[in-house]
N, C-alpha and C positions, 0 to 999 in steps of 0.2 A: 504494500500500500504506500510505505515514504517513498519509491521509487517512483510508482506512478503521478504520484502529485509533487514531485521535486519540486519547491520554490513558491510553493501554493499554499502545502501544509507541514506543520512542526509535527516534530513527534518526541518526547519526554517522557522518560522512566523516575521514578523519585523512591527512594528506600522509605518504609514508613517507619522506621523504627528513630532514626534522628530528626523526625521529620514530624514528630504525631502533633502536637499543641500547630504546626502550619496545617498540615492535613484535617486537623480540628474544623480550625477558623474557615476552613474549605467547605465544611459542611461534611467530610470524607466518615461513613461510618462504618464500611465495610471495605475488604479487598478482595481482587482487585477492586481500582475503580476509574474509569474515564472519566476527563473531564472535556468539554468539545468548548473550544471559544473562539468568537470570534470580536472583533473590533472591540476588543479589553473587556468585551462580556459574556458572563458563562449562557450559551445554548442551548445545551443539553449534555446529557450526563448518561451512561450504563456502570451499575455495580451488578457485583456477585461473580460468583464461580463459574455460573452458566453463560458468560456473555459469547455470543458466537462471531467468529470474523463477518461475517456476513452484516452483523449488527453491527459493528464500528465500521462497516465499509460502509454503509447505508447512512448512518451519522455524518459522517464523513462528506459524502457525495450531497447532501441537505445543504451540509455550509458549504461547499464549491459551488452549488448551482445558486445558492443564493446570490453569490457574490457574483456568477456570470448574468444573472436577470439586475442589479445593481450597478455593475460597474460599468460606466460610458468606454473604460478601454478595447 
């Protein structure tokens, strides 16, 4: 998936163990868990065990197509 959107979208792993009171304030209460943002605002979000690629591709492709129906470039 970071292959296909080079330059469009980020992608960040973060350890929750030195990380728990920021992952808090995130709202984070379980793991894994995505956060999807865009223009410095959170989007949408998948937790749990069961997240499928499928769903983070679908997440994913929401905020690219937003941006393509948005952006005059």
């Amino acid at each position: 998936m970071a292959e296909e959107s080079e330059n469009l979208v980020s992608f960040y792993n973060m350890e929750a163990g030195p990380n728990l009171q920021f992952l808090a304030d995130l709202g984070v209460s379980g793991l894994p868990t995505f956060l999807f943002y865009k223009d410095g605002g959170l989007k949408g979000s998948l937790a749990g065990t069961n997240i499928l690629m499928d769903e983070i591709t679908a997440e994913t492709k929401k905020l690219l197509e937003d941006r393509a129906l948005n952006d005059p470039k």
